[in-house]
VMD Tcl script that draws the C-alpha trace (Angstrom):
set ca {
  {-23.65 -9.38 -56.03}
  {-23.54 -10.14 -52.53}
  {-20.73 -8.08 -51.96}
  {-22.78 -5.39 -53.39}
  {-26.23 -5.72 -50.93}
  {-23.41 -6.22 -47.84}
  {-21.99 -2.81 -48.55}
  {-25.57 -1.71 -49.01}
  {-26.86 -3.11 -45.62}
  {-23.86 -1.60 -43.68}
  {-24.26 1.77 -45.16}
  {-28.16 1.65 -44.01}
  {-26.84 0.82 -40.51}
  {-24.70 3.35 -40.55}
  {-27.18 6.10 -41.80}
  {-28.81 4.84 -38.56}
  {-26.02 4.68 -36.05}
  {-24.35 7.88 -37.04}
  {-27.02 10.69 -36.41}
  {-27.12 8.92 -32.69}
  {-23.83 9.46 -32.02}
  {-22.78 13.23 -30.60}
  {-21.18 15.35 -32.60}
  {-18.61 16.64 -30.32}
  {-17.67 13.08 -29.47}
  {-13.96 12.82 -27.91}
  {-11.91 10.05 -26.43}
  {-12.53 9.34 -22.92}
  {-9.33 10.35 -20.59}
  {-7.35 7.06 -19.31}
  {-8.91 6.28 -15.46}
  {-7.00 7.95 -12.58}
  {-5.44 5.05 -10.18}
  {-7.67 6.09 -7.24}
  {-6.15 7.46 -3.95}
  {-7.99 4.98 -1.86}
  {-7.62 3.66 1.61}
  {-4.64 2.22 1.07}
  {-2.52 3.82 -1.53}
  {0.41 5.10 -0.36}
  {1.68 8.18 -0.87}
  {5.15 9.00 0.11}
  {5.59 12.70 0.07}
  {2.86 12.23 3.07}
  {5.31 10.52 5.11}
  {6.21 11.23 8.41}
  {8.21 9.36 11.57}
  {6.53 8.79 14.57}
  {8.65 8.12 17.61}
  {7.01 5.96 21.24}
  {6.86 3.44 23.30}
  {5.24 0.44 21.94}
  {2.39 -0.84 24.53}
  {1.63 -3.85 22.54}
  {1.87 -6.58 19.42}
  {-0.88 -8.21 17.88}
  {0.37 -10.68 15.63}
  {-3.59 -11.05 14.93}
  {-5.63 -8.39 14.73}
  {-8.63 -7.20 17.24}
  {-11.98 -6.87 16.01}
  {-12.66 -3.97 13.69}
  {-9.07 -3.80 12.66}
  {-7.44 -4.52 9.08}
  {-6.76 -8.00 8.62}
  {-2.89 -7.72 9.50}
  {-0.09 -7.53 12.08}
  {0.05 -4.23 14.37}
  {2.03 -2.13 16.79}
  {0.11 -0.05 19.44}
  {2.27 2.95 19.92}
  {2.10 5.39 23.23}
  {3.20 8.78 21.26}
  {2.83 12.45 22.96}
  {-0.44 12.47 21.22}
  {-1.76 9.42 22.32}
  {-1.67 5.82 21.42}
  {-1.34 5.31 17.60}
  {-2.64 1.60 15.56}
  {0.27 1.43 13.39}
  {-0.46 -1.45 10.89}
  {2.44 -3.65 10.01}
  {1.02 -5.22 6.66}
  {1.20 -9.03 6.21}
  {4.35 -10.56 7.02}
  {6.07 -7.67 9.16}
  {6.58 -9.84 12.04}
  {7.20 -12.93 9.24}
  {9.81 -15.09 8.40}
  {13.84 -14.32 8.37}
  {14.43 -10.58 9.15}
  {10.84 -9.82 10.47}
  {10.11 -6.78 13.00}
  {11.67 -8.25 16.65}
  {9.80 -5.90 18.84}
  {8.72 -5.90 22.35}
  {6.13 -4.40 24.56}
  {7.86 -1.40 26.14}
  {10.34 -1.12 23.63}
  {11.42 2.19 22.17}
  {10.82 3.40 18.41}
  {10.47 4.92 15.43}
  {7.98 4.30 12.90}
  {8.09 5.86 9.12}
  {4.94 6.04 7.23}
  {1.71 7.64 6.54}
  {-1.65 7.88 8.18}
  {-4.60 6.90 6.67}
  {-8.36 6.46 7.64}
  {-9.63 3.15 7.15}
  {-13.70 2.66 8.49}
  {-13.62 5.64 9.83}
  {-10.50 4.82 12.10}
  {-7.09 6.05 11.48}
  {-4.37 3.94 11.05}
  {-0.54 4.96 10.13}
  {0.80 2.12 7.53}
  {4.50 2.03 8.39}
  {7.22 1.60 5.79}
  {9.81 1.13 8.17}
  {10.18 0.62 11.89}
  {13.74 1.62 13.86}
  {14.48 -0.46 17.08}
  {17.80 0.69 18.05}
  {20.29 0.81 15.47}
  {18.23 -1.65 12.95}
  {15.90 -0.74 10.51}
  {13.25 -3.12 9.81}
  {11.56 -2.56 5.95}
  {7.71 -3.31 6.47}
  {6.65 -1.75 3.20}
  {8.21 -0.39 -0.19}
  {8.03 3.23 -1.27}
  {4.48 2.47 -3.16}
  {3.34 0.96 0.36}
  {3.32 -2.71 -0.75}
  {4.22 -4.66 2.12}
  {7.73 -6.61 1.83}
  {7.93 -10.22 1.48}
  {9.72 -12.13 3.63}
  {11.66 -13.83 0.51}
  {11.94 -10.14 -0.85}
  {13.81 -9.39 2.55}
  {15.95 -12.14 2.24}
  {16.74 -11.28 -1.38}
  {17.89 -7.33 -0.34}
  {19.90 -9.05 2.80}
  {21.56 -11.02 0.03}
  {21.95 -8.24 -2.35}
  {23.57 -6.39 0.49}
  {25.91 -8.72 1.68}
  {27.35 -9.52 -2.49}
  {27.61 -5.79 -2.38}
  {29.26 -5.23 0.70}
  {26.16 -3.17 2.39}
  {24.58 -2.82 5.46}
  {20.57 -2.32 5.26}
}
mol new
graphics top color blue
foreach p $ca { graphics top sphere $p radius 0.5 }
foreach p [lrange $ca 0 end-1] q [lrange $ca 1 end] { graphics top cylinder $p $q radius 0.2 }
display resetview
């Protein structure tokens, strides 16, 4: 019997519930990852090549919380942000003011000032990693683990 007045009561809700529902009622599309500030995108990449006026190992005021390069480019000096540990631990970015180089990435605008997130930054013949192809900065550790992975392997990097 009580089975009998539960399948009665949830038949009553549902003669409720169901007229409130639309009829044309479809599943809602999966969210869209959001292009925000600072996804990366890497068909947006360019190289930017200068003379580097200055490192901040910590940031001025109104800048992202992270290391950067100030760049002197044809078009003027560029903030190029170096992520978190780009001038940490073994294999860091060994850069000087007045230095020469190139700088892969993309630019972004971040409180309404642009700043170009570099993937990698070219001081002579050596290629320092800053950031993956998704734009997540590298790890010191994960540095040491692709200079290790290199060397079993008989690469360069």
């Amino acid at each position: 019997m009580k089975q009998l007045f539960a399948g009665i009561r949830t038949l009553a809700l549902l003669s409720f519930v169901l007229p409130l529902l639309p009829l044309d009622a479809q599943t809602a599309p999966a969210p869209t990852r959001s292009a925000g500030p600072y996804s990366y995108d890497i068909s947006q990449e360019v190289t930017l090549s200068g003379t580097v006026s200055s490192v901040l190992t910590r940031p001025s005021p109104g800048m992202a919380a992270e290391a950067h390069l100030l760049l002197t480019t044809l078009s003027g000096v560029v903030d190029i942000s170096l992520g978190t540990f780009g001038l940490l631990g073994k294999g860091a970015l060994s850069v000087a003011a007045g230095q020469q180089v190139e700088v892969t990435g993309v630019m972004k605008t971040l409180k309404d000032k642009q700043i170009f997130m570099a993937r990698a930054v070219k001081v002579g013949d050596h290629i320092y990693a800053i950031r993956n192809k998704h734009g997540i900065p590298v790890s010191p550790q994960a540095r040491e683990r692709a200079t290790q992975n290199a060397a079993q392997s008989g690469e360069t990097l």
